[in-house]
C-alpha positions, 0 to 999 in steps of 0.5 A: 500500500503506497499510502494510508487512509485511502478511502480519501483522496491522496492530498489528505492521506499525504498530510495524514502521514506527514502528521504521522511522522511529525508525531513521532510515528515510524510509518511504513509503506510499500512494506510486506511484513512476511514473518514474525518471530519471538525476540529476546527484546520482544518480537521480531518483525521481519519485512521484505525491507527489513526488520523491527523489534516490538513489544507489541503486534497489532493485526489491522488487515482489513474485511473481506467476506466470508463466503467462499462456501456459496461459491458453487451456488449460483449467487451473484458475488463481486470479486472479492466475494460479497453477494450482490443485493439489491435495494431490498437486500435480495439476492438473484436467487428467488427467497435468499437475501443477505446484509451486512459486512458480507453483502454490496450496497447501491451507493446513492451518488453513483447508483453503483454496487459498492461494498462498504462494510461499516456498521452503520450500513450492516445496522440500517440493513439488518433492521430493514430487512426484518421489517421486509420479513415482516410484511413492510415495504422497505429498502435501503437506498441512502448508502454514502459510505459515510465515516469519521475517524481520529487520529491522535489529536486530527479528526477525519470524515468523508461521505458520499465520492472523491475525485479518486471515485469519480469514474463511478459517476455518470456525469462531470465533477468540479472540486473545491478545498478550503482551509478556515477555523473551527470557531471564533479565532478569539475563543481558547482552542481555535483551530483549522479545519479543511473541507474539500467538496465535490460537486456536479460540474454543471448542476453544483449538486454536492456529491462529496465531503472531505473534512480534516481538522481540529476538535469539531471536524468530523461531526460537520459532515452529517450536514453534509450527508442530508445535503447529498442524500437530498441533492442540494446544491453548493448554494442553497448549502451555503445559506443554511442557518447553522446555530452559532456560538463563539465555542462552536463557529464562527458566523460564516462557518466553515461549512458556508465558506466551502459550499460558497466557494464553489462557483455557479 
């Protein structure tokens, strides 16, 4: 893996390892580990570029479906083996359905199967499916790949595409990326946050966030979301009467400040 955080765009995984490595972390990319090994001093990790002595090894690999046993079963998979659903999470096969981490979801920008094993998705998809079971006429359609995630004292979110994922959308995109405080710069603990938006090129509906930043970041791309999920323009965003209060914004706030510089 030749960078970390890929789910984003690279310029946020770049200044991800950058603050990485300014914090003291001795991060490795483009590196296999093919063996560990018990030391005297702890364990041995053993790469294809050398080794590391630890104290402690941590296995973060990933998810990848466990479905090998359906491999001669005629349900429709995508390569690396989760089942393919639709809306209302039935299968090709008449009576079979599947949810969660072992099944795609129809992403609502791009209208594509993606897989997207986050809690959030198996949660929505395990409740509506009993509801289907149970007689009701349901369907889960608001899938944006929706996460947050912090790291050390940096906040992350993204919801909805990148430019990295624009070949999935059937239309043309135009980017945005701003860099402005998270409250009012005279309050204690003002810091910077930078959003990036993706929007039609033509319409200006939005159709990605970005956010990367100090305490307060991650939480302000759920406005985003409704803003996808409903598709609003950058404009009509940027005149929403957020609340305000000098701990927590600024009058303009930085989510105003990226939907208003995307130009008509």
């Amino acid at each position: 893996m030749d960078r970390v955080l890929t789910v984003f765009d690279r310029e946020f995984s770049e200044q991800v390892a950058d603050y990485l490595r300014t914090s003291g972390v001795d991060l490795r990319l483009e590196e296999t580990v093919t063996e560990i090994q018990e030391d005297k001093d702890g364990l041995l990790v053993i790469t294809d570029k050398g080794s590391k002595v630890a104290q402690l090894v941590v296995f973060a690999v990933g998810v990848r479906p466990s479905t090998a046993f359906l491999k001669d079963s005629g349900i429709k998979m995508v390569g690396n083996g989760a089942i393919i659903i639709d809306d209302q999470m039935r299968t090709n096969l008449p009576d079979v359905y599947a949810a969660g981490d072992c099944a795609t979801v129809n992403h609502r920008v791009t209208g594509k199967v993606k897989y997207i094993p986050l809690a959030t998705n198996a949660n929505k998809q395990g409740k509506l499916i009993a509801e289907i079971f149970a007689g009701k006429d349901k369907s889960y359609t608001q899938a944006l790949g929706s996460a947050m995630i912090k790291i050390l004292d940096l906040e992350l979110a993204k919801t909805g595409i990148g430019e990295s994922e624009a070949t999935d959308y059937d239309g043309e995109i135009e980017s945005v990326t701003i860099t402005a405080g998270n409250h009012a710069h005279y309050y204690p603990g003002h810091g910077k946050v930078t959003i990036k938006l993706v929007v039609d090129k033509h319409s200006k509906v939005i159709l990605g966030a970005q956010l990367m930043g100090a305490v307060g970041t991650a939480l302000r791309v759920n406005p985003f979301v409704v803003a996808i999920s409903t598709k609003m323009t950058a404009s009509e965003f940027g005149g929403l009467d957020f609340g305000y209060a000098p701990p927590f914004a600024s009058t303009w706030d930085v989510m105003h400040i990226a939907a208003n510089a995307v130009k008509e």
